[in-house]
C-alpha positions in Angstrom: -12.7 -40.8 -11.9 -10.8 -40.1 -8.4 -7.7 -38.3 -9.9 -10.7 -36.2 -12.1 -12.9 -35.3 -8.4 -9.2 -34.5 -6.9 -7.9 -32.4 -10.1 -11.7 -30.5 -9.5 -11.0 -29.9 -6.1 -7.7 -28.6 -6.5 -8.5 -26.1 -8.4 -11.3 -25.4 -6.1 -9.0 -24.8 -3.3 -6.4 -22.9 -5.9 -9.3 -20.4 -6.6 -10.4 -20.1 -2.7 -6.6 -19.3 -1.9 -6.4 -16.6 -4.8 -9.9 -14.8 -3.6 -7.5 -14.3 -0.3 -4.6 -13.0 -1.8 -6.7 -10.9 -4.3 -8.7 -9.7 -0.9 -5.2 -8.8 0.6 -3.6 -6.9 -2.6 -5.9 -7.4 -5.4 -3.6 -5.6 -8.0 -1.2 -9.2 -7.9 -4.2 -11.0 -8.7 -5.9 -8.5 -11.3 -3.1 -7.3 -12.9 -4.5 -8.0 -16.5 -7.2 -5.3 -16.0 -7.5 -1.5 -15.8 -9.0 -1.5 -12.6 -8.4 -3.3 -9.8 -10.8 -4.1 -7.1 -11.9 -6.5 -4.3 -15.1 -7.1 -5.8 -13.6 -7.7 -9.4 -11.5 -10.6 -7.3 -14.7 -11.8 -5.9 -16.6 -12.3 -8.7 -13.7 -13.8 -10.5 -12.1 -16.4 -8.1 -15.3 -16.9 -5.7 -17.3 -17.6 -8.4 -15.0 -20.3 -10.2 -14.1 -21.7 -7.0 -18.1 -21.9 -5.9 -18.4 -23.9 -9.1 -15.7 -26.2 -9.1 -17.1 -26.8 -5.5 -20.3 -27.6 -6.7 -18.7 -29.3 -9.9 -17.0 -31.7 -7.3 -20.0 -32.9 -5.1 -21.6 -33.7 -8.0 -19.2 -36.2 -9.5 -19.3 -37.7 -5.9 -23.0 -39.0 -6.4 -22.3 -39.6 -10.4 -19.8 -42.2 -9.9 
């Protein structure tokens, strides 16, 4: 279960350091899509590393 909770946060912190990347030049994080904005890379990478966050404190009381 500890490598799973460290994997989780990993690719919480993976997620938090794309959102600032995407903030700086959001076209090298976004470059699937048509349009590229800052709010496109918050919803994206905020949200998924908000929930892999939340994902992780929970398998702390689970154990």
């Amino acid at each position: 279960m500890y490598h799973v909770r460290l994997l989780i946060l990993l690719i919480s912190l993976t997620s938090f350091l794309f959102m600032v990347l995407g903030l700086i030049k959001p076209w090298m994080m976004l470059w699937w899509e048509d349009v590229q904005n800052r709010r496109k890379v918050i919803k994206l990478y905020g949200s998924s590393g908000l929930i892999f966050l939340i994902l992780y404190w929970i398998l702390e009381y689970v154990k």
